[in-house]
C-alpha positions in Angstrom: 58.3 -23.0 4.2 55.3 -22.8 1.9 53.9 -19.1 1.9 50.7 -20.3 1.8 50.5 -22.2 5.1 48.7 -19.9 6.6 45.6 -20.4 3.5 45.7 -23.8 3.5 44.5 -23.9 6.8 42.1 -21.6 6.6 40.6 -22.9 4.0 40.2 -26.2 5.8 38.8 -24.6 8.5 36.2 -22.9 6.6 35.4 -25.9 5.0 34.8 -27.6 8.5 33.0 -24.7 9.9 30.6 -24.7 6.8 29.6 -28.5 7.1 29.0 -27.8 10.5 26.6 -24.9 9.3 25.2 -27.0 6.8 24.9 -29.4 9.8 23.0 -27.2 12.3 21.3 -25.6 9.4 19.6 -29.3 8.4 19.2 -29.9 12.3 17.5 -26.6 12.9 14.8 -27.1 9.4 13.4 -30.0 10.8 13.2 -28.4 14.5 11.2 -25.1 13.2 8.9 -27.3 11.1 8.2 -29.9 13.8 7.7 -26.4 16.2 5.4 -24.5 13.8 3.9 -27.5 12.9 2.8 -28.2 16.3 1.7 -24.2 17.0 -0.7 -24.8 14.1 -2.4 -27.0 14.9 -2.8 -25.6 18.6 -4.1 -22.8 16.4 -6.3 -24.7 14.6 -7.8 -26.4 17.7 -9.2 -23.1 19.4 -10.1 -21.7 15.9 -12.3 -25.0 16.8 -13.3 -24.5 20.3 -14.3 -20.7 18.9 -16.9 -22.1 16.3 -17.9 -25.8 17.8 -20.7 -24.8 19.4 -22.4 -23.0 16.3 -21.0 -26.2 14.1 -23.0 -28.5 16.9 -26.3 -26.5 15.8 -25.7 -26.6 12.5 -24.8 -30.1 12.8 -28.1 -31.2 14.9 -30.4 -28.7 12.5 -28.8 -29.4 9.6 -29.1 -25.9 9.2 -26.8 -25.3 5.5 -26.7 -21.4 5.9 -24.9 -21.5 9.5 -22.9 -24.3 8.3 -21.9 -22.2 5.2 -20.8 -19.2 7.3 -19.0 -21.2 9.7 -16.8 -23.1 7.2 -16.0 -20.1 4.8 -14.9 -18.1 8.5 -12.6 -20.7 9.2 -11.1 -20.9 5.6 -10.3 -17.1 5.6 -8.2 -17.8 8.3 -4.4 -18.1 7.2 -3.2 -21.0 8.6 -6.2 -23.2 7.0 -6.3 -24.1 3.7 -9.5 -25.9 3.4 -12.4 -27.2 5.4 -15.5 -29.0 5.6 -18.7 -29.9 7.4 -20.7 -32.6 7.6 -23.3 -34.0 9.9 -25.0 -37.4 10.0 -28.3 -36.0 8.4 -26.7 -35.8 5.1 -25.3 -32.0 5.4 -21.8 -31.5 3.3 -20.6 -28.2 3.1 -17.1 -27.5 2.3 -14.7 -24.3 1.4 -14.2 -23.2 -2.2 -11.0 -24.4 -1.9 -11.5 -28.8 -2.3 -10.1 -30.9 0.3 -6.8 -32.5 -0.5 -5.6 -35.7 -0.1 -3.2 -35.5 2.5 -1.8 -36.3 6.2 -1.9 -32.7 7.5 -6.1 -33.1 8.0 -7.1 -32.7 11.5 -10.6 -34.3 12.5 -13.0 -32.8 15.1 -16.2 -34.6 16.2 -19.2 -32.2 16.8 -21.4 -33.8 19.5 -25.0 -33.4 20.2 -25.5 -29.9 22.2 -28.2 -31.7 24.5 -26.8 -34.9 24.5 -23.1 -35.0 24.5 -22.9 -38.7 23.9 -24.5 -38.5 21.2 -22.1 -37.6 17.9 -24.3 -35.4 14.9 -21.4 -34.4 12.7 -17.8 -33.7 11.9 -15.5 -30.4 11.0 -12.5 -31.5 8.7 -10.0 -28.7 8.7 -6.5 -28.9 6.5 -3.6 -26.7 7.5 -1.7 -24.5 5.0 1.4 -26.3 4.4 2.6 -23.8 2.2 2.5 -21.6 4.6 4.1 -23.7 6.9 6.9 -24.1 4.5 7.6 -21.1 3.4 8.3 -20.0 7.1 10.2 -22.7 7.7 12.3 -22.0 4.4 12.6 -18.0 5.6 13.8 -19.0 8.9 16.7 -21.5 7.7 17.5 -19.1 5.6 17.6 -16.2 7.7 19.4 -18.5 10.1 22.0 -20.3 7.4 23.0 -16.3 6.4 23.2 -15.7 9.9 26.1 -18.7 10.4 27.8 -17.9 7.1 28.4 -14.9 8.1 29.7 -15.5 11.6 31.9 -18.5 9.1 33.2 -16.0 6.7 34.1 -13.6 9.9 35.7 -16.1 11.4 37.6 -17.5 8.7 39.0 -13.6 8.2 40.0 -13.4 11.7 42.1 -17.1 11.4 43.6 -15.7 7.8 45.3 -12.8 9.6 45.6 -14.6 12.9 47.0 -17.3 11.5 49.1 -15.3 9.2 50.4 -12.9 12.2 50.7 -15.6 14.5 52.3 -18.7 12.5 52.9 -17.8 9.0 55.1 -15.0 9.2 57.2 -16.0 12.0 57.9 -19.4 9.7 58.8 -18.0 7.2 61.1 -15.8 9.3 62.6 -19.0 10.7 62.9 -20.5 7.0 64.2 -17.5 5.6 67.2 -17.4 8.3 67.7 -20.8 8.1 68.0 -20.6 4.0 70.8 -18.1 4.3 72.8 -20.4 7.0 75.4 -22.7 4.8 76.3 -25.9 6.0 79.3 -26.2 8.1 78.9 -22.1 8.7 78.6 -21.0 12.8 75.2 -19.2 12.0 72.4 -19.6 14.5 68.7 -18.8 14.2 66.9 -16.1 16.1 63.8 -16.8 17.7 60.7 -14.2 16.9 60.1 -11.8 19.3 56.9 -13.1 21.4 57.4 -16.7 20.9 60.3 -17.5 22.9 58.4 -19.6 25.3 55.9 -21.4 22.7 55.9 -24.2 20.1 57.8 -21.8 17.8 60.7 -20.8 20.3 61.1 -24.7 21.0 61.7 -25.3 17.2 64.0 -22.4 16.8 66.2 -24.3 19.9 65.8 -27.4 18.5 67.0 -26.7 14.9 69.8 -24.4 16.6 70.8 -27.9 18.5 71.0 -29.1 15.1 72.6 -27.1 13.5 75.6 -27.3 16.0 75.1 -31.2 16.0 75.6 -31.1 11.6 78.2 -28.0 12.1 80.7 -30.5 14.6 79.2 -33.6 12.2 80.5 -31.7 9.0 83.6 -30.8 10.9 84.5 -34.4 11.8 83.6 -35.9 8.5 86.0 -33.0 6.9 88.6 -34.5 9.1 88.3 -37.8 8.8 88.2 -37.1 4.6 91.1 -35.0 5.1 92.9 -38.2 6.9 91.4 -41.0 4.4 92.4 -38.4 1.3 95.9 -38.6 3.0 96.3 -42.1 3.6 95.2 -42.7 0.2 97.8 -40.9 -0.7 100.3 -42.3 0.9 98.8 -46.1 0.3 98.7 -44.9 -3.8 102.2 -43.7 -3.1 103.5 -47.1 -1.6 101.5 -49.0 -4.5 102.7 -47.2 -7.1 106.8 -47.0 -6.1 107.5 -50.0 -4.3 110.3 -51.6 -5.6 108.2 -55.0 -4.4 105.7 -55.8 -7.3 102.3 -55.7 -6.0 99.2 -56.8 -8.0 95.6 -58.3 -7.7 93.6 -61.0 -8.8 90.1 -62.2 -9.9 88.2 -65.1 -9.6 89.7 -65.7 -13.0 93.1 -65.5 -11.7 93.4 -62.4 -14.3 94.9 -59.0 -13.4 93.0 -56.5 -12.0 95.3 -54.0 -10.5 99.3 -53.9 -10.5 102.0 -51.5 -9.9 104.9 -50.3 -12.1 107.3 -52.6 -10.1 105.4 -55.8 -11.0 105.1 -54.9 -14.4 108.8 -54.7 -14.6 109.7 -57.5 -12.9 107.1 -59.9 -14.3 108.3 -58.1 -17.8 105.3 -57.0 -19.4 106.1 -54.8 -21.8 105.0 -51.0 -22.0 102.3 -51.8 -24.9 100.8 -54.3 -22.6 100.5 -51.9 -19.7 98.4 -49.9 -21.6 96.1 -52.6 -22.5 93.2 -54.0 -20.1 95.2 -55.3 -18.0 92.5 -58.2 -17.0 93.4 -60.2 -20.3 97.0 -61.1 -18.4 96.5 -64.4 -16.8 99.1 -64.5 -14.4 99.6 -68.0 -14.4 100.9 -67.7 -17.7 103.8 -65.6 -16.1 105.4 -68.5 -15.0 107.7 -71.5 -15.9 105.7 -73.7 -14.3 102.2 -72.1 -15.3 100.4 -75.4 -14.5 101.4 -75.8 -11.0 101.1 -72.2 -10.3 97.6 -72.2 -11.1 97.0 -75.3 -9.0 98.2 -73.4 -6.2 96.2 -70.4 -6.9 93.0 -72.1 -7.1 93.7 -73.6 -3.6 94.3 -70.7 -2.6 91.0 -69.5 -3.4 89.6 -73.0 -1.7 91.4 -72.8 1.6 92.2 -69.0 2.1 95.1 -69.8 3.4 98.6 -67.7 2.8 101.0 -69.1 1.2 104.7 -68.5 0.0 107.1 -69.9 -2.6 109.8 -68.7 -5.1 108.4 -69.3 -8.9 110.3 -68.6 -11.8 109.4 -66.8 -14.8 109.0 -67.7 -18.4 110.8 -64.8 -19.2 115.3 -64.9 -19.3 117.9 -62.4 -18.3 121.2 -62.8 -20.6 119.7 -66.4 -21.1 119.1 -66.9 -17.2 116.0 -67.6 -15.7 114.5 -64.9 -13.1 113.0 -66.1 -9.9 110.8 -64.4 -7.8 109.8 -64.9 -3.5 105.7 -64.5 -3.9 103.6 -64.1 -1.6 99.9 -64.7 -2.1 97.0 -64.4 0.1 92.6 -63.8 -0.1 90.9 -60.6 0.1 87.4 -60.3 0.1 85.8 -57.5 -2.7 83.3 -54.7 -2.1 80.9 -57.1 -4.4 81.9 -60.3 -2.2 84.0 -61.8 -4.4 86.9 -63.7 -3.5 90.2 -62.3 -5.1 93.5 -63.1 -4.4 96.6 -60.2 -3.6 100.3 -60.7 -4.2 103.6 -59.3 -3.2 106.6 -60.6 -5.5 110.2 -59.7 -4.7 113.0 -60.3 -7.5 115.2 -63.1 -5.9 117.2 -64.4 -9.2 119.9 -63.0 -7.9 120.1 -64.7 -4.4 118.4 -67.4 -6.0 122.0 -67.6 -8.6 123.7 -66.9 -6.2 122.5 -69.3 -3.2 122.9 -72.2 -6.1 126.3 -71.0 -6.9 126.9 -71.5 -3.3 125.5 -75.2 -3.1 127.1 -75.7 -6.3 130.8 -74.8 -5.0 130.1 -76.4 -1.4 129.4 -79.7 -3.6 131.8 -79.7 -5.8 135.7 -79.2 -6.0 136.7 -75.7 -7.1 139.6 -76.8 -9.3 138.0 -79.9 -11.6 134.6 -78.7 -10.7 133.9 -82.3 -9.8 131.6 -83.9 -6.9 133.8 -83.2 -3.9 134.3 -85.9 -0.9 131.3 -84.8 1.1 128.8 -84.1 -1.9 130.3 -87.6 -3.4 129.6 -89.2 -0.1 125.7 -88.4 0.3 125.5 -89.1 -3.1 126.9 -92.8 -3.3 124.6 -93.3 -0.3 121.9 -92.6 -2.4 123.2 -94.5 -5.2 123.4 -97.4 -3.1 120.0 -97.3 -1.1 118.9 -97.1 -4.7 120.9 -100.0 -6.0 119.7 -102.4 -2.9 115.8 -101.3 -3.6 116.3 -102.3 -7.3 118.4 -105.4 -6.6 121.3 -104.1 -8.4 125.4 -104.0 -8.1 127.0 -100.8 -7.1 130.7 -100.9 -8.8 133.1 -98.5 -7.6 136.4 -97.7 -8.4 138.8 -96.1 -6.3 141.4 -94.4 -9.1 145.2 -92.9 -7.5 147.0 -91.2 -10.5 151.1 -92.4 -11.2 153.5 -89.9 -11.9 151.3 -86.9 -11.1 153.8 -86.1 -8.0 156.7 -85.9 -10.6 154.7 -83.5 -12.6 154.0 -80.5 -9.1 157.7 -81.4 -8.3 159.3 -80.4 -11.9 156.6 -78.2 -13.3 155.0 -76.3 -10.2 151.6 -76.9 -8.9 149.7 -74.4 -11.7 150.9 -77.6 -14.3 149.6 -79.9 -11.5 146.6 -78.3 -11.8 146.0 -78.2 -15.1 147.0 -81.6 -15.5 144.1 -82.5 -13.2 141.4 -80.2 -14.8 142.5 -82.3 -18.4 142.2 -85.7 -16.3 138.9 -85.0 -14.9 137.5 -83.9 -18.1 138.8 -87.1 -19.7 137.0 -89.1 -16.9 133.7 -87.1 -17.5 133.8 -87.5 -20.9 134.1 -91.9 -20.4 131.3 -92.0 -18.1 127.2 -92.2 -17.7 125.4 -89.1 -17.2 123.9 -91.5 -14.7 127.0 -92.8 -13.2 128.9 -90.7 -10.3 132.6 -88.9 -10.6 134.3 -87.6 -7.1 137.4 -86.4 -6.5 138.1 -87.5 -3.2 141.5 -84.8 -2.7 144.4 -84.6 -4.1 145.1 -86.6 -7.1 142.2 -89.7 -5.9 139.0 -90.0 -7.8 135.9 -92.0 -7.3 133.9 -93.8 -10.4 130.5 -95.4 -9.2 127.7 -97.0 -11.6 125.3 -99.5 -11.2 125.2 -102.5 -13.4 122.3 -105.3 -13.6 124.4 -108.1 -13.6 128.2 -108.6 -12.7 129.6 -109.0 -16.2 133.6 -108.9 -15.8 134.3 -108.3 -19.5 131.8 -104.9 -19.7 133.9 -104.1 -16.4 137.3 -104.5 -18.0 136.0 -102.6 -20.8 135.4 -99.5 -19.5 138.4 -99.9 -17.5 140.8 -100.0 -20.6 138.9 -97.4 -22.2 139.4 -95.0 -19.0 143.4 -96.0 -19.2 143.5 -95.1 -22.7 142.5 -91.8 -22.1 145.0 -91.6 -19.0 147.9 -92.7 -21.4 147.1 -89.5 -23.6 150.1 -86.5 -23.3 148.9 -83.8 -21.5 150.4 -80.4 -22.9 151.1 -78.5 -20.2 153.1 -75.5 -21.4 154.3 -74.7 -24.9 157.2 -76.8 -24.7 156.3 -79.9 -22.3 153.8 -82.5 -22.4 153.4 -85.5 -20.0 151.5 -89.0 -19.8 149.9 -89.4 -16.2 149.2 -93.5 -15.5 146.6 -94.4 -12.6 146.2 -97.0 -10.7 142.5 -98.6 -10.1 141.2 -100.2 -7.4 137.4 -101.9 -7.8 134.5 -103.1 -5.2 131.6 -104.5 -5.8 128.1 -104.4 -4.0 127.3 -106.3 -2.2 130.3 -108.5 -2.7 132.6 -106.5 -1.2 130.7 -104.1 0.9 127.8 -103.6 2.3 127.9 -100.0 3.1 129.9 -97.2 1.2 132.7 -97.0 3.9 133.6 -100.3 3.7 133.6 -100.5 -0.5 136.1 -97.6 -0.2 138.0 -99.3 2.0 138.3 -102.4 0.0 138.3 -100.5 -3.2 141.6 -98.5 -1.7 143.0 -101.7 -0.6 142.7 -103.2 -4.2 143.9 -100.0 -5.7 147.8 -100.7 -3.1 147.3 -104.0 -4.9 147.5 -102.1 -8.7 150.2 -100.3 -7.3 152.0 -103.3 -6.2 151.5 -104.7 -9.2 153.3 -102.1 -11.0 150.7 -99.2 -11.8 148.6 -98.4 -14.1 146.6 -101.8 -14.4 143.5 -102.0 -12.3 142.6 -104.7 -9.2 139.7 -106.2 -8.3 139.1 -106.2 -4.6 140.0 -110.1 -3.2 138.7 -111.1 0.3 141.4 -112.3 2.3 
């Protein structure tokens, strides 16, 4: 509270009682002068009745020594300052004091004293306006003193009144209400005498607001208290998940990650200390390409989306994968960024394709086995009748290979397979299909333009060659395994895989009738 309140207003009160003296002061100058102004000239008019019959006989006689003694009594008279006589004869007599030119000259017609019709002269009489003045200037003064003074005494009584009534218990209030600290349970105390006034309603009021601020501050202590602890426990969760969490910009550049991302992604501890918004993610990634395709769609749509990416970084020589999951937020500056969770999956991801891979493929010769070989052929030939093509396939049954599990044990069995299958991978097309169909029966598919017997036969004696190889089986013992081959032709002989083997198998009994290890081409009966 300003300690001078209580001044301030008094001095605007003085000031407005002062132009309202100044006011009254120039209201009541012209009143006197119009009043005195008006009682001189009464004045003047009987000093006139008192000599007009003496100024008639002058007048009529033109008698100069009456006239003489008549104007110089009315000059010594105060309230006139000049006068003068003159009658129709020619008589002039004036005052010592000339006539001036002025407004304030009051004109009385002296008429004949036997004939009052008849007009014989005329008294000019001035009044003393300096008189008049002057009076009127003692009087406003007089009466300006008078109200300044009545101002002055009134503007002493309002310092002290105001100062005793308002000042001092304001700055009481203030005062108490300086020493309260927020939050604290203080409360103000009204003045003594001004419980029921304008004073003792502000005291309440600010005592309803301080309670108001006290429980506000109380609250907002709380609720910090709770954010300050969530926080913590959000920071906690960011900063050791064992799920790699990050954020992105417009720019698809790092904003924010925590330590688990950094190790899974791999950056390295230098870059972690860098800005980390010169890492674009994309670059992360195998496929850094289509990952930012998908990002910026992301961006588009604000859709969610989830995938398994792999990274451009390798493990012993193995690629990592990781289960992302990316989705929008929305910035405090309204920009659109995108948040990610990443999981390391490479090893479900090894181990789910080690999976496929052995439920495709036979765990001894590590071959197609009959159900992967099946869907596969299908494929081959939906291919092969879309391109026009032949589909040749050769059901092989090795000879001898019972001898060799009967006299050697089924670990030589086995590794006589494993060496066959190896053989047979080695003679065919990366493009061309190998099954082993169980037990000691293979499949051979390819597709071939045109039906060209010779390039057939070919790749038939080249397979046998490899069959008629010794095998070593232990350190002592080697054997020669023979086969017998039985081939179908699509769509010659078949047109669906089902019925190729089966006409495939039945040329393969004809190799065998034939004496093994030749191969048959299937013959419609």
């Amino acid at each position: 509270m300003n300690n001078q309140l209580h001044l301030h207003i008094t001095r605007i009160v003085t000031l407005a009682a002062i132009l309202f003296v100044i006011i009254v002061s120039t209201a009541f100058l012209f009143y006197t002068r119009t009043v005195q102004q008006n009682m001189m000239e009464k004045s003047i008019e009987q000093l006139f009745l008192a000599v007009s019959n003496p100024a008639r006989i002058a007048a009529f006689l033109g008698n100069k020594e009456l006239a003489t003694e008549i104007v110089e009594n009315l000059s010594k008279n105060d309230i006139i300052s000049a006068a003068i006589l003159t009658s129709v004869s020619g008589l002039n007599i004036a005052s010592s004091e000339p006539l001036p030119d002025s407004d304030n000259i009051l004109f009385f017609s002296l008429p004949n004293p036997f004939d009052s019709t008849e007009r014989v002269g005329e008294i000019r009489i001035h009044s003393n306006q300096q008189m008049l003045n002057q009076y009127v200037k003692n009087s406003t003064l007089k009466q300006v003193s008078i109200l300044l003074a009545l101002v002055l005494l009134v503007a002493v009584l309002m310092l002290n009144l105001m100062h005793r009534v308002l000042t001092t218990p304001i700055q009481s209030i203030a005062a108490n209400l300086h020493r309260i600290k927020p939050g604290e349970t203080g409360q103000l105390v009204c003045p003594q005498g001004h419980e029921h006034n304008e004073i003792g309603k502000l005291v309440a009021d600010i005592n309803m607001l301080l309670t108001s601020a006290r429980c506000t501050i109380k609250q907002e202590r709380k609720l910090r208290n709770q954010v300050e602890n969530m926080e913590r426990h959000f920071r906690l969760i960011f900063e050791r998940a064992s799920a790699g969490i990050f954020l992105l910009d417009k720019g698809l550049y790092l904003t924010s990650s925590n330590e688990a991302f950094q190790k899974i992604a791999g950056i390295v501890a230098d870059e972690r200390r860098k800005n980390m918004k010169h890492i674009y993610l994309p670059d992360l990634f195998y496929d850094s390409k289509i990952v930012h395709e998908m990002l910026r769609d992301i961006q588009k749509t604000g859709r969610q989306t989830a995938c398994d990416l792999r990274l451009d970084v390798t493990i012993n020589g193995e690629g990592r994968w990781l289960h992302c999951l990316f989705s929008t937020v929305q910035s405090d500056i309204e920009e659109t960024m995108i948040e990610g969770l990443v999981i390391d999956v490479t090893e479900r991801t090894f181990q789910m394709e080690r999976i496929l891979y052995e439920s495709e493929h036979d765990p001894l010769t590590r071959l197609f086995n009959r159900r992967a070989g099946m869907q596969l052929l299908k494929i081959m030939l939906s291919k092969a009748r879309k391109n026009n093509n032949l589909l040749i396939l050769m059901l092989i049954d090795l000879d001898g290979f019972k001898a060799v599990n009967d006299n050697f044990g089924h670990d030589a069995g086995d590794s006589v397979l494993v060496e066959i299958a190896n053989r047979m991978q080695m003679t065919i097309r990366k493009e061309d299909i190998l099954i082993r169909m169980g037990g000691d029966e293979f499949i051979i598919a390819f597709a071939i333009k045109n039906f060209v017997r010779d390039e057939i036969d070919l790749f038939v004696d080249k397979l046998q060659s490899r069959f008629r190889m010794e095998i070593q089986i232990n350190n002592f013992q080697k054997v020669t395994i023979g086969s017998s081959i039985g081939i179908a032709a699509f769509p010659h002989d078949g047109d669906n895989i089902e019925t190729l083997i089966t006409n495939a198998d039945s040329a393969m009994y004809q190799s065998k009738r034939n004496g093994k290890n030749c191969a048959s081409y299937y013959l419609a009966a």
